[in-house]
Each structure stands twice: as C-alpha cells, then as structure tokens.
C-alpha positions as CSV (number, residue, x, y, z in Angstrom):
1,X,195.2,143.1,22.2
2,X,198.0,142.8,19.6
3,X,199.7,139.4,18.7
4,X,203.1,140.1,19.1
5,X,205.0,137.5,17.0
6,X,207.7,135.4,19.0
7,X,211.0,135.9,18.0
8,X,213.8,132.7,18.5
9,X,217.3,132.0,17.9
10,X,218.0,129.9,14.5
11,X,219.7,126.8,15.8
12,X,221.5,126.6,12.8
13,X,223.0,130.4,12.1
14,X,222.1,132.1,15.4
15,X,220.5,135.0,13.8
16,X,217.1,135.9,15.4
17,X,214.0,134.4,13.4
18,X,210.6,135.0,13.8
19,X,208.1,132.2,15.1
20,X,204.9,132.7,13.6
21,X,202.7,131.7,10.7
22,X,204.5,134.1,8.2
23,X,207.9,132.0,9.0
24,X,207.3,129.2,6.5
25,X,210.8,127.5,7.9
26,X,210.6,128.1,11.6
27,X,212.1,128.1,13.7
28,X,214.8,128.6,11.5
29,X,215.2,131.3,10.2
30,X,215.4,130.7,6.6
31,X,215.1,127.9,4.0
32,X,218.9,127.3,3.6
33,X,219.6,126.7,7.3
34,X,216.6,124.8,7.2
35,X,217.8,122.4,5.0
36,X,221.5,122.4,6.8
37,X,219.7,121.5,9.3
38,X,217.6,118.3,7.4
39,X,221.6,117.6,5.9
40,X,222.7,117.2,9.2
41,X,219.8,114.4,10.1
42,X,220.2,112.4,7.3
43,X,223.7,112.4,7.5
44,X,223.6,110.8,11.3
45,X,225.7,113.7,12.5
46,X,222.1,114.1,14.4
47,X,220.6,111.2,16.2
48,X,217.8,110.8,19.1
49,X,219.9,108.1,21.1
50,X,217.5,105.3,22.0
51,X,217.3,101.8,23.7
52,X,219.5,98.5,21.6
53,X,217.5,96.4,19.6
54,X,217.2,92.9,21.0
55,X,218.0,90.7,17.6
56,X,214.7,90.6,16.9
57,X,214.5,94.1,16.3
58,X,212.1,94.4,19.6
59,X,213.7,97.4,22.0
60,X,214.5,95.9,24.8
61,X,211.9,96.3,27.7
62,X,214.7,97.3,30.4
63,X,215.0,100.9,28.6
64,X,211.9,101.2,27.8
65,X,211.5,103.0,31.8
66,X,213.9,105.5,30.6
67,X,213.0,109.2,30.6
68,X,213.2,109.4,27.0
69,X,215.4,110.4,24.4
70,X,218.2,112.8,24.0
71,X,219.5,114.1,21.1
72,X,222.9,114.1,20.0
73,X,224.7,117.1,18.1
C-alpha cells in the first residue's frame, strides 16, 4: 500500500500545498506565507475570541460553559 501524501489549500495564497513530513511549513505551502501568516497573529488582525477577564484577571466562570473558541480573520 502506498502513502499517498495529502494535499490542502494554503490558507494564506490558495495555492495547493502538500501535507506531509516533507512540507516543513504545512499546511502552508511555503515559508513566506507561513510567516504572513505568523505577521497576521502578532499583529491582532488574528485573535481566538475568548471569555472577559474579571479584574482579577480570573475568566469569568459564566463563559467558561461556552463551546469554545472561535477565531477571528
């Protein structure tokens, strides 16, 4: 049986990328949109949306029953 590599869509570019061990940046599908992608993060124009912080800096235990996070493009 052969191992057929998996082939995805590079979130970044949209070209097709392979998803396997020889894909050192997947599943992007090279190091350039891999870093866009790392630009984009620490920039905050990407964010997994969570609960408030109580002033403590506790999360408040009413969200914690959510169904978890979403991330925002």
């Amino acid at each position: 049986m052969r191992n057929k590599a998996t082939t995805v869509t590079c979130p970044i570019c949209n070209a097709t990328a392979s998803y396997s061990v020889n894909n050192p940046h997947r599943p992007f599908c090279s190091e350039r949109c891999q870093l866009i992608d790392l630009g984009e993060w620490f920039n905050e124009e990407r964010r997994i949306v969570g609960g408030k912080l109580a002033e403590d800096g506790q999360a408040d235990t009413e969200d914690a029953a959510s169904p978890g996070p979403d991330i925002i493009n």
